[in-house]
C-alpha positions as CSV (number, residue, x, y, z in Angstrom):
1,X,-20.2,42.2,-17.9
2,X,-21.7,40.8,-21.3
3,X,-19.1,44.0,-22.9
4,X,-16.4,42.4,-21.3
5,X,-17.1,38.8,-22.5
6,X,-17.8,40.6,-25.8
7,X,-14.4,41.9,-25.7
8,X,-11.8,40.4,-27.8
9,X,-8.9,41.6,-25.5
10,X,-10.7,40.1,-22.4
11,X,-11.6,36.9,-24.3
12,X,-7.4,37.1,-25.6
13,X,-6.4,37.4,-22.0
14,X,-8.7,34.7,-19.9
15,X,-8.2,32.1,-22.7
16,X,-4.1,32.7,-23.2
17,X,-3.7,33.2,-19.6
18,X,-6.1,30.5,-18.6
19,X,-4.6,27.7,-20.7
20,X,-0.9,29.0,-19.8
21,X,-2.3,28.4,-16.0
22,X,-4.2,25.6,-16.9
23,X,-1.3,23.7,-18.7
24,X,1.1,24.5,-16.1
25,X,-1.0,23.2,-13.4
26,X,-2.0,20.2,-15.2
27,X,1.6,19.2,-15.9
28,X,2.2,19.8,-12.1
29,X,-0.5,17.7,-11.1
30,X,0.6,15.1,-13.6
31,X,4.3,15.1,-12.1
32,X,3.1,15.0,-8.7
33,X,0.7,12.0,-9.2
34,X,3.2,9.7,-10.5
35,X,6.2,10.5,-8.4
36,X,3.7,10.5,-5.1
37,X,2.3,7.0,-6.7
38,X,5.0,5.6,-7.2
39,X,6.5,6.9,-3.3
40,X,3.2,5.3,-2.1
41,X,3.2,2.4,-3.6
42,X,6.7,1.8,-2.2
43,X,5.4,2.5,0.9
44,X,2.3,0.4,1.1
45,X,4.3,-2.7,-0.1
46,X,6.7,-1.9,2.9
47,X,4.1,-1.9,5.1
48,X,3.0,-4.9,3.9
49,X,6.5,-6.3,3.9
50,X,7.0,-5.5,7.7
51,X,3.4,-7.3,8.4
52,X,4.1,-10.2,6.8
53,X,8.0,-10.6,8.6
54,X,5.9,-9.7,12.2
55,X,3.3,-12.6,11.5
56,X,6.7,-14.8,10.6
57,X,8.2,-13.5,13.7
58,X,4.9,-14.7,15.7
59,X,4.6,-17.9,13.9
60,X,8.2,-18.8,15.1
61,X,7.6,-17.8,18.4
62,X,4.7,-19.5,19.1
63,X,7.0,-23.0,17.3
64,X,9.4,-21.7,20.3
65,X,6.6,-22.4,23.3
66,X,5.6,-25.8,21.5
67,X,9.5,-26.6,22.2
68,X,9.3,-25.8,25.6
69,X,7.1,-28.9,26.3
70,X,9.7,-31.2,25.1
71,X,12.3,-29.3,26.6
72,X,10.5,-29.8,30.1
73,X,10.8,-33.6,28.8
74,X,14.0,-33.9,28.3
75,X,14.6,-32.1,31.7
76,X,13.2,-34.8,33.6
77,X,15.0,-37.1,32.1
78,X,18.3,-35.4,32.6
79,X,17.4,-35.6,35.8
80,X,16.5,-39.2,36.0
81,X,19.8,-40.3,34.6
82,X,21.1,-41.9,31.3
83,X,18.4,-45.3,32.0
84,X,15.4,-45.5,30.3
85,X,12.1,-44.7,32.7
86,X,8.6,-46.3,32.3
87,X,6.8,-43.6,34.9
88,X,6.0,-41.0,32.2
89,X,1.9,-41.7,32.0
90,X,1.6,-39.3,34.7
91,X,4.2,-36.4,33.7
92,X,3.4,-36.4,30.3
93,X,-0.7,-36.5,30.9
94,X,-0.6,-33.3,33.0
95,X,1.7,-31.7,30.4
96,X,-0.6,-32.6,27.9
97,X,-3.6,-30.9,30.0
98,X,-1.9,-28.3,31.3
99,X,-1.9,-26.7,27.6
100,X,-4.8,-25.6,25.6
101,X,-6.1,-28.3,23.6
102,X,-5.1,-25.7,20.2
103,X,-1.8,-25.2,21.6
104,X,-0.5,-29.1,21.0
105,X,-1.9,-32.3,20.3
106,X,0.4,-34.7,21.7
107,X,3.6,-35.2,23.7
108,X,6.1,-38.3,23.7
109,X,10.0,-39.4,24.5
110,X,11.5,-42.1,22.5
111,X,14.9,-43.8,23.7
112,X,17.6,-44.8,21.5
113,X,18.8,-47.8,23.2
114,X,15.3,-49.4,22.9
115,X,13.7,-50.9,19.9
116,X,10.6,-49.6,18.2
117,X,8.5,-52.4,19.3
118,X,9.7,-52.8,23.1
119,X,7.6,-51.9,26.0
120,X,7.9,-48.4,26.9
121,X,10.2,-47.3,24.3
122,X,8.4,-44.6,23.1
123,X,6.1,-43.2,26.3
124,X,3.2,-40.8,24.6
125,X,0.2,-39.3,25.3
126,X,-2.1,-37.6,23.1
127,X,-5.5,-35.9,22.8
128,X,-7.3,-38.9,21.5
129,X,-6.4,-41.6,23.3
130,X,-5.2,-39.8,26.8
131,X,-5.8,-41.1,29.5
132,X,-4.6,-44.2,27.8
133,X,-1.0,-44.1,26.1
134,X,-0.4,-43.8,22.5
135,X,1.2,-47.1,21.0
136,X,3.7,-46.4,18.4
137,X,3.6,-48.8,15.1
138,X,7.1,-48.2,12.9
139,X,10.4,-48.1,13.6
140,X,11.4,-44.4,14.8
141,X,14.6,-44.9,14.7
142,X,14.4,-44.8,10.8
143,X,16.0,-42.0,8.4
144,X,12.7,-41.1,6.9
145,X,11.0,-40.4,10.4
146,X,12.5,-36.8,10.6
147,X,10.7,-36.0,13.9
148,X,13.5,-37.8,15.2
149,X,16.5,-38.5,12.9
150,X,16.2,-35.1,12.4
151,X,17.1,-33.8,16.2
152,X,19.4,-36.6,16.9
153,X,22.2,-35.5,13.8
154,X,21.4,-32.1,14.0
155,X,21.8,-32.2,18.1
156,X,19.3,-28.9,18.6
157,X,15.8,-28.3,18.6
158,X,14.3,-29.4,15.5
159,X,11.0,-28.6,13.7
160,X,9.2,-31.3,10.9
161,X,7.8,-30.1,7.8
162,X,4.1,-31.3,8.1
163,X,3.8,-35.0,7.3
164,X,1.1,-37.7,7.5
165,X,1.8,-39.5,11.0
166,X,0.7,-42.8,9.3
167,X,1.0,-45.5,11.8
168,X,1.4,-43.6,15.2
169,X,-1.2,-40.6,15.6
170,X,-2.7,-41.4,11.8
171,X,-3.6,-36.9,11.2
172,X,-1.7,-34.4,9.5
173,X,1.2,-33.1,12.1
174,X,4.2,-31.1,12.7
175,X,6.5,-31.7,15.3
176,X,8.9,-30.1,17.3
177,X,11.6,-32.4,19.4
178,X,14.6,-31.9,20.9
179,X,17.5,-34.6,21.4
180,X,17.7,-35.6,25.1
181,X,21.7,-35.5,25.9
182,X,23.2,-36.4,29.6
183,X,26.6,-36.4,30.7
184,X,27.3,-35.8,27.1
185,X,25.1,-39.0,26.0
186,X,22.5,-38.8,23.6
187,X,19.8,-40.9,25.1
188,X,16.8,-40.3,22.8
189,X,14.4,-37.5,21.5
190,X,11.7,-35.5,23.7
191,X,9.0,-34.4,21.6
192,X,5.7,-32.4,20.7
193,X,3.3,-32.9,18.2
194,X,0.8,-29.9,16.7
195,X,-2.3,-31.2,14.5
196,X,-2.0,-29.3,10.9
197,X,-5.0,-28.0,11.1
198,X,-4.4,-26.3,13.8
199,X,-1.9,-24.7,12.2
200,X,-4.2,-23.7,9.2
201,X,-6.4,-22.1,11.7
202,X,-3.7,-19.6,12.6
203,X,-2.9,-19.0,9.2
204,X,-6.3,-18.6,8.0
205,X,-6.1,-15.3,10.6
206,X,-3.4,-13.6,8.7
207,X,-3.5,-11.0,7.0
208,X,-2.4,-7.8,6.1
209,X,-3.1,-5.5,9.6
210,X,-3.4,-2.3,7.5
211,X,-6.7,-3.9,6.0
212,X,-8.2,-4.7,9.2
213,X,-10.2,-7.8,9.8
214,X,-13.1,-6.9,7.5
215,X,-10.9,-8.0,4.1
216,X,-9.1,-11.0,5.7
217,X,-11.4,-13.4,3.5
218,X,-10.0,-11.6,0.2
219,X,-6.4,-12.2,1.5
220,X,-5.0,-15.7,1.0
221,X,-2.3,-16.5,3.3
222,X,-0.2,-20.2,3.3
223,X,3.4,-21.7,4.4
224,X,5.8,-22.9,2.2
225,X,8.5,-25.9,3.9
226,X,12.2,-26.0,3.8
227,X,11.7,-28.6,1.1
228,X,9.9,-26.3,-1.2
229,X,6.4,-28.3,-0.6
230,X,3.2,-26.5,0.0
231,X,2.7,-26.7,4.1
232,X,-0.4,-25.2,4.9
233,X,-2.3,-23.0,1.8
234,X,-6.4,-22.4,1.6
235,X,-6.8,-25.2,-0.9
236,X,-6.5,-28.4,1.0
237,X,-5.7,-30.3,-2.2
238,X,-2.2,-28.9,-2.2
239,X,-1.6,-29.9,1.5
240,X,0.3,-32.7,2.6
241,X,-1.9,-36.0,3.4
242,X,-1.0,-39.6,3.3
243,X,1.1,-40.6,0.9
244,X,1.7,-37.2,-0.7
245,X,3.9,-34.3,0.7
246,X,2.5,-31.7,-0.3
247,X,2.4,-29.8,-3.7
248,X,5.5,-28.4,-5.5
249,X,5.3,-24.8,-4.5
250,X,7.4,-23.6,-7.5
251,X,4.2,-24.5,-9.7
252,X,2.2,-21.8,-8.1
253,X,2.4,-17.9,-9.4
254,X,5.4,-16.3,-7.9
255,X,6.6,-19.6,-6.5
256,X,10.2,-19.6,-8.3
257,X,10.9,-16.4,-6.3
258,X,9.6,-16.9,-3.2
259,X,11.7,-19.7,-3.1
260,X,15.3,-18.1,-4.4
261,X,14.9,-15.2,-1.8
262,X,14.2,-15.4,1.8
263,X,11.9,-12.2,2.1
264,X,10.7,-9.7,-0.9
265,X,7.4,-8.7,-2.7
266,X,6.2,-8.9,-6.2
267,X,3.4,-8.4,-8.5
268,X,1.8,-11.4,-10.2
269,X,-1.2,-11.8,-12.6
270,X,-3.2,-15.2,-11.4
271,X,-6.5,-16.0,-13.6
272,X,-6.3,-12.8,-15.1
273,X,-6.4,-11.2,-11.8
274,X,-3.5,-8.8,-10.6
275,X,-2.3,-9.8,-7.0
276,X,0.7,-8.6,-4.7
277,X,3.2,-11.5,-2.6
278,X,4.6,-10.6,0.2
279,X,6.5,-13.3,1.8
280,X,9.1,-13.7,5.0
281,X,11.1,-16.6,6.6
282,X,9.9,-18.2,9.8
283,X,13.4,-18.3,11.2
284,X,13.2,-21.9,13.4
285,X,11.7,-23.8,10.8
286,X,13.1,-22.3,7.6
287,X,9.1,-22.1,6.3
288,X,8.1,-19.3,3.8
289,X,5.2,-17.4,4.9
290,X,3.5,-16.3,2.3
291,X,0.2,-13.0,1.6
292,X,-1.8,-13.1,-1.3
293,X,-3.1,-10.3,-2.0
294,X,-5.4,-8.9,-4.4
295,X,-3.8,-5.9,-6.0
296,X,-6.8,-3.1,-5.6
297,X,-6.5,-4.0,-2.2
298,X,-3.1,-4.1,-1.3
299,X,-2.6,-0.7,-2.7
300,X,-5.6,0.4,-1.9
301,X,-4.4,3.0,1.0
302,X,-1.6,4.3,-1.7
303,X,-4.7,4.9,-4.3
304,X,-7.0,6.7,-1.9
305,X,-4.2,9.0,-1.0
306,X,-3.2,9.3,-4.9
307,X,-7.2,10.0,-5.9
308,X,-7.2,12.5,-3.0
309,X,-4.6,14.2,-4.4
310,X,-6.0,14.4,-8.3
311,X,-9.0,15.9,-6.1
312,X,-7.0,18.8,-4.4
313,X,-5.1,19.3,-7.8
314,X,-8.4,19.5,-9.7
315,X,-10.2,22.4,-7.0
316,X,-7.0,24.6,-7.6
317,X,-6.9,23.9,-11.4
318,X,-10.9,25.0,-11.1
319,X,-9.6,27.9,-8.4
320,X,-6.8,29.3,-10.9
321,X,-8.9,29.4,-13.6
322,X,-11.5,31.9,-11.4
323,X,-8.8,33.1,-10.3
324,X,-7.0,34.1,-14.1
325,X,-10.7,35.4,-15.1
326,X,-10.9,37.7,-12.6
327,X,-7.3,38.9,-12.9
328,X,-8.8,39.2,-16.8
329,X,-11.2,41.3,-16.0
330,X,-9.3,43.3,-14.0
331,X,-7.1,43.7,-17.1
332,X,-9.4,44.4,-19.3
333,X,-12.3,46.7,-17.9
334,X,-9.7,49.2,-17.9
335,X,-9.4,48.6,-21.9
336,X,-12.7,48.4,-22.1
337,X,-13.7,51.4,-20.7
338,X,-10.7,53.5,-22.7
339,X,-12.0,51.7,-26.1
340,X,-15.1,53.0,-25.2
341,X,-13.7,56.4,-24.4
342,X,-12.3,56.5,-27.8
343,X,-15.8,55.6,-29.6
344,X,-17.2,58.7,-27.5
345,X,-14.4,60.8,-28.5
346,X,-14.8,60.4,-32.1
347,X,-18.7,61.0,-31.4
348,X,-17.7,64.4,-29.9
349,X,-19.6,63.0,-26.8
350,X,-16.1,62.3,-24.6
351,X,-16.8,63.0,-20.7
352,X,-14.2,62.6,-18.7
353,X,-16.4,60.8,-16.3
354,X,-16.3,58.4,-19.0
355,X,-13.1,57.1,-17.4
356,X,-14.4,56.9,-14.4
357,X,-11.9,56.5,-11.3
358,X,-9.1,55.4,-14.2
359,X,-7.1,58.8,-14.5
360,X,-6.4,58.7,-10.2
361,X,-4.5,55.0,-10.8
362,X,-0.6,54.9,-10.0
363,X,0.0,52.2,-12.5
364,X,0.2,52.5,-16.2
365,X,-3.5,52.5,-16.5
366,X,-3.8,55.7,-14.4
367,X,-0.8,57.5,-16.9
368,X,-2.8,56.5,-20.2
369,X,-5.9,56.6,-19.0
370,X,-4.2,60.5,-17.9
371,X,-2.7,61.5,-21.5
372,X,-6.3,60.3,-23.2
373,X,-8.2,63.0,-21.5
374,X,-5.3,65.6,-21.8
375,X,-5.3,64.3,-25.5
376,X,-9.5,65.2,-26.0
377,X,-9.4,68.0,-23.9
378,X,-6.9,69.7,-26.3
379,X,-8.8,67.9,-29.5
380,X,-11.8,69.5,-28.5
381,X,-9.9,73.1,-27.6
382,X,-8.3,73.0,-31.1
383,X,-12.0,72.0,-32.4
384,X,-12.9,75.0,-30.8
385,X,-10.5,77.0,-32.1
386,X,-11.2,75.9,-35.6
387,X,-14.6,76.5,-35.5
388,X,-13.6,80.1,-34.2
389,X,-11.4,80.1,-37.2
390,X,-14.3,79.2,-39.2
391,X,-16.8,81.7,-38.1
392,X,-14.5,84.6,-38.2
393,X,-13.1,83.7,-41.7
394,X,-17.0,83.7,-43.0
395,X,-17.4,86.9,-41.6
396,X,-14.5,88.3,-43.2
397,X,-15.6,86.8,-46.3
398,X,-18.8,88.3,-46.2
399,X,-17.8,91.6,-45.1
400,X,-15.1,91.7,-48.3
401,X,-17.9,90.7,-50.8
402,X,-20.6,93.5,-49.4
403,X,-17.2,96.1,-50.0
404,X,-16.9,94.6,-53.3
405,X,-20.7,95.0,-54.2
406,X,-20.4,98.6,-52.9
407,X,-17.9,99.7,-55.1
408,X,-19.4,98.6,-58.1
């Protein structure tokens, strides 16, 4: 073995070879990581694209069962008639109970035909107060109290951005309400509040499902409203409150684009901190839903996958080059051994059993290794015959010069 490292052939062969393996391989590897990085990349941040539209989808749905309750409202009074009613204490108190106390804070109707500050014209019931009624203090019948100018132009369910309910229920809300039409009639809005913070809470649970529960802490998620306000985000100093609507959205990171396009992804660099958005439309509302989430993270499936795949690339680059200096050796005992050959040859010490198993090879080997020992048997026959040459030429020689010596 230490010949064959020794030998400048074998050494020719495993390097040459080796690198022309080694090169190949390594630009293979190379290719392969960045068009399967970039193919899993795409794929994580579509996985995370279709979790973010499915939390959207259950956000809206779960707007769609608060509606029922003022849907259930406005049945009643559809079936009452067009008058206004003042037996709701009862209806609307078991409503309110019936639900879990997370589910909806509060549930009212207010008529059109009554003002503000008449008795009965706004029936409500709420967690606080319940099982007294709720006593509202401003004119609903205003522009600026979307809950309900809001369902009576638009003449379908509506849903609020979240707003300070300063002077009736006095927390952070949203509500959902629905105008109450009959024979044709609008008669008022039916309505249901949900506390904000509530609303935070189920927010605070998203994240991306890939990750599991275990990273939800190093995930931010929050809503963005119709109006481009911050709605619901982990720092309660961009949240609506009283006398402030929330902050501008569009001054956050990625905030210009999650508010051009309704669903997408991007990369942005916050504190000096990569992070991936991934945002979706809740569809009743019109809110952005929006994941925050640390790059490293995000990607972090996509990176495993690429690192395991360096790892396989880097056994077989270790494999082939075994592999090439075996193949080597193989090439070059053969040399070797016929190199040595030669060295005996010139020695006069040649045994064909110098070749060992060479000469019975099919291959190329086998014919050379074949013509070398016809080539030194005949050397060493013409040797032979020289030195017979030799011998018989000296005895001539000396059997001419004995003649000579006679004769004179």
């Amino acid at each position: 073995m230490l010949q064959f490292i020794r030998s400048r052939i074998s050494r020719t062969l495993q390097v040459s070879v080796g690198l022309a393996a080694a090169f190949a391989l390594a630009v293979t590897i190379f290719a392969d990581y960045w068009i399967s990085r970039d193919e899993l990349v795409r794929q994580a941040n579509e996985r995370a694209s279709i979790d973010t539209r499915l939390w959207a989808e259950k956000i809206d749905s779960f707007l769609k069962r608060v509606h029922m309750l003022p849907m259930a409202v406005a049945a009643r009074q559809q079936a009452l008639g067009e008058q206004p009613t003042e037996d709701w204490k009862q209806f609307l108190g078991e409503l309110l109970e019936s639900q879990p106390k997370q589910f909806v804070y509060g549930v009212y109707i207010a008529y059109e035909a009554k003002k503000w500050d008449d008795s009965f014209s706004m029936p409500w019931v709420d967690r606080d107060r319940y099982p007294e009624m709720t006593i509202v203090n401003y004119d609903y019948h205003e522009e600026k109290q979307n809950w309900y100018y809001g369902a009576k132009t638009k003449r379908k369910p509506h849903i609020t951005s979240p707003y300070f309910d300063d002077g009736g229920s006095n927390i952070n809300m949203i509500s959902a309400t629905v105008p109450v039409i009959v024979n044709g009639k609008f008669i008022g809005v039916a309505g249901a509040d949900l506390a904000l913070e509530r609303v935070q809470e189920m927010v605070n649970d998203i994240g991306l499902q890939s990750l599991g529960k275990t990273q939800l802490e190093k995930q931010d998620a929050y809503l963005i409203g119709p109006t481009g306000k911050i709605a619901v985000h982990p720092d309660k100093k961009l949240m609506p409150r009283k006398e402030f609507e929330g902050a501008d959205a569009s001054a956050l990171p990625g905030g210009k684009a999650v508010a051009e396009q309704p669903a997408g992804s991007m990369r942005i660099v916050d504190q000096g901190n990569a992070f991936r958005l991934y945002w979706a439309t809740v569809e009743g509302p019109g809110w952005k839903l929006v994941l925050k989430v640390p790059e490293s993270l995000a990607l972090e499936p996509a990176l495993k996958m690429t690192g395991l795949n360096i790892a396989t690339g880097s056994i077989g680059l270790v494999f082939t080059g075994l592999l090439v200096a075996f193949i080597a050796s193989r090439l070059a005992t053969p040399v070797q051994q016929l190199r040595d050959a030669a060295a005996a040859l010139q020695q006069g010490e040649f045994q064909a059993a110098t070749l060992g198993n060479l000469s019975r090879r099919s291959d190329e080997i086998g014919e050379l290794s074949q013509n070398f020992v016809s080539m030194a048997e005949k050397i060493r026959a013409r040797e032979k015959q020289l030195a017979d040459w030799n011998r018989n030429l000296e005895s001539t020689v000396q059997q001419r010069t004995a003649q000579d010596r006679k004769s004179t």
